[in-house]
KEKE-3310 file (N, C-alpha, C; in steps of 0.2 Angstrom, whole numbers, plus 5000, padded with zeros to 4 digits):
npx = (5004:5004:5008:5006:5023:5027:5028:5021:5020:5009:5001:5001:4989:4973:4965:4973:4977:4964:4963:4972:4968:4957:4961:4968:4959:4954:4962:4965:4954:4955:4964:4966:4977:4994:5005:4994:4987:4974:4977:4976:4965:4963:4972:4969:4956:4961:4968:4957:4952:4957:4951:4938:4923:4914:4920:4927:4923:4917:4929:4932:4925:4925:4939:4934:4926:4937:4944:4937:4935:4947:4948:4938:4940:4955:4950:4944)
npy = (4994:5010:5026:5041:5047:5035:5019:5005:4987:4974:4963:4946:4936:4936:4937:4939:4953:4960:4958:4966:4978:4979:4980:4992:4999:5000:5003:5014:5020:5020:5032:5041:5037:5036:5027:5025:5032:5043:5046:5029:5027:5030:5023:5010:5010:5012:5001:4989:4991:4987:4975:4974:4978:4988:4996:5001:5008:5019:5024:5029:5037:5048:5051:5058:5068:5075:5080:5090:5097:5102:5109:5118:5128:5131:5141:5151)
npz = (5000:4997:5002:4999:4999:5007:5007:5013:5019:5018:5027:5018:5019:5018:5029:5040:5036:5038:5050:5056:5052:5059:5072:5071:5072:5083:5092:5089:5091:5107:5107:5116:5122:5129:5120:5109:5096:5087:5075:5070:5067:5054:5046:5049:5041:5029:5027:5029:5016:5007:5005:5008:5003:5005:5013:5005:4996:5005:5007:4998:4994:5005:5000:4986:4993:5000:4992:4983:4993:4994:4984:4981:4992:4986:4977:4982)
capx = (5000:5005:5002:5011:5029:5027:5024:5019:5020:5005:5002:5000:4984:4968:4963:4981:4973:4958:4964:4978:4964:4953:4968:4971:4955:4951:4969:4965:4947:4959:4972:4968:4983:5000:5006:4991:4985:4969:4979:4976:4959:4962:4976:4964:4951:4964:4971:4952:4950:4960:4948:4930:4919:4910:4924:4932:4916:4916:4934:4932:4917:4932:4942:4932:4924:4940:4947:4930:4934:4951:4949:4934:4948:4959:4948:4943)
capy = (5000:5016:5033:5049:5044:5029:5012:5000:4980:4973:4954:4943:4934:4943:4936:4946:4963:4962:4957:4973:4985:4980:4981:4998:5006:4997:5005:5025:5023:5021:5034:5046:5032:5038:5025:5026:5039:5043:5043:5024:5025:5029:5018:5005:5010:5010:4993:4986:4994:4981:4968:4975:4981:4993:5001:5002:5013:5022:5028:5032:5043:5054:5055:5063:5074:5077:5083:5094:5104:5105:5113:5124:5132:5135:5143:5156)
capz = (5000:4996:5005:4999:4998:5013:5007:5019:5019:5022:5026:5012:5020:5021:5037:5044:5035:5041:5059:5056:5053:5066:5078:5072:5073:5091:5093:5088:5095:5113:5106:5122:5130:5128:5115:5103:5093:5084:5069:5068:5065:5047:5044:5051:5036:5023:5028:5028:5012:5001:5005:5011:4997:5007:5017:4999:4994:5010:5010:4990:4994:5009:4997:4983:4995:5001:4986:4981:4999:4994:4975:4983:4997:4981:4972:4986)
cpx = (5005:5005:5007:5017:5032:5026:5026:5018:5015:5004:4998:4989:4978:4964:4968:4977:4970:4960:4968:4972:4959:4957:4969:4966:4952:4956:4966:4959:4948:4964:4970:4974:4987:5004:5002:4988:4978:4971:4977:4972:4961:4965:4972:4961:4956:4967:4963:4950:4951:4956:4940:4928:4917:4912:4929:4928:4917:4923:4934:4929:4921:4935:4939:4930:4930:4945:4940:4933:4941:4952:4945:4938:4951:4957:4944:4947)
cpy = (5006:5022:5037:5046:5036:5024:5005:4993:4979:4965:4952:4938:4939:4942:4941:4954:4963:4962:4964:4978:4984:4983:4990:5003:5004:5002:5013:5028:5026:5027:5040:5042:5036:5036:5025:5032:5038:5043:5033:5022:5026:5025:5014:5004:5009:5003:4989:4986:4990:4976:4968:4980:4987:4998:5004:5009:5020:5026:5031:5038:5050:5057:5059:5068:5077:5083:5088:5100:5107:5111:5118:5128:5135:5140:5152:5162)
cpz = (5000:4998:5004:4996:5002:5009:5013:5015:5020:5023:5022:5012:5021:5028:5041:5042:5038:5048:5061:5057:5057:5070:5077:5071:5080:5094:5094:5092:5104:5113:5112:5127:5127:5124:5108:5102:5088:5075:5068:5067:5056:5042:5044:5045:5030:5023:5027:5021:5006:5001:5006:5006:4999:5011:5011:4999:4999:5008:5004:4990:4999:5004:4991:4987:4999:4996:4984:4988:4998:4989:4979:4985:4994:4981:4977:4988)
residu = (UNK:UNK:UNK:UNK:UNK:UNK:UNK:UNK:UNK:UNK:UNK:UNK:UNK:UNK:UNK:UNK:UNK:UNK:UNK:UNK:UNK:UNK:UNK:UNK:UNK:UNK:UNK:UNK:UNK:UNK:UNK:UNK:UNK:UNK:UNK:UNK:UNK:UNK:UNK:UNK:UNK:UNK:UNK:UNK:UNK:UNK:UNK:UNK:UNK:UNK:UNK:UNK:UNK:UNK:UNK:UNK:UNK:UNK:UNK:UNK:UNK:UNK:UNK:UNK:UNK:UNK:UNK:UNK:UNK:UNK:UNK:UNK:UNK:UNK:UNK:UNK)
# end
């Protein structure tokens, strides 16, 4: 997986992904601890995203509107 200039390893099994991304959005949901952070909720989604149809959808639908809010921002 790819993010920006980062790429990440991810494990080859999809049972490993999916157990990854859970892990890291149980993880970010807890990130008021000391070691985790709420950053891992989105990693989480993107690690779910290679394998789950409908969090694929879901994170597709972010990023468009992510990109709509950014181009508007320009343009003001």
């Amino acid at each position: 997986m790819k993010l920006g200039n980062w790429t990440l390893r991810l494990p080859r099994a999809r049972w490993a992904r999916i157990g990854l991304g859970v892990g890291l959005i149980i993880g970010g949901v807890l990130g008021f601890l000391p070691v985790l952070g709420f950053w891992m909720i989105p990693v989480g989604v993107l690690v779910l995203s290679q394998d789950i149809a409908s969090v694929r959808r879901f994170r597709r639908k972010v990023e468009l509107w992510w990109a709509r809010r950014r181009r508007a921002r320009r343009e003001i």
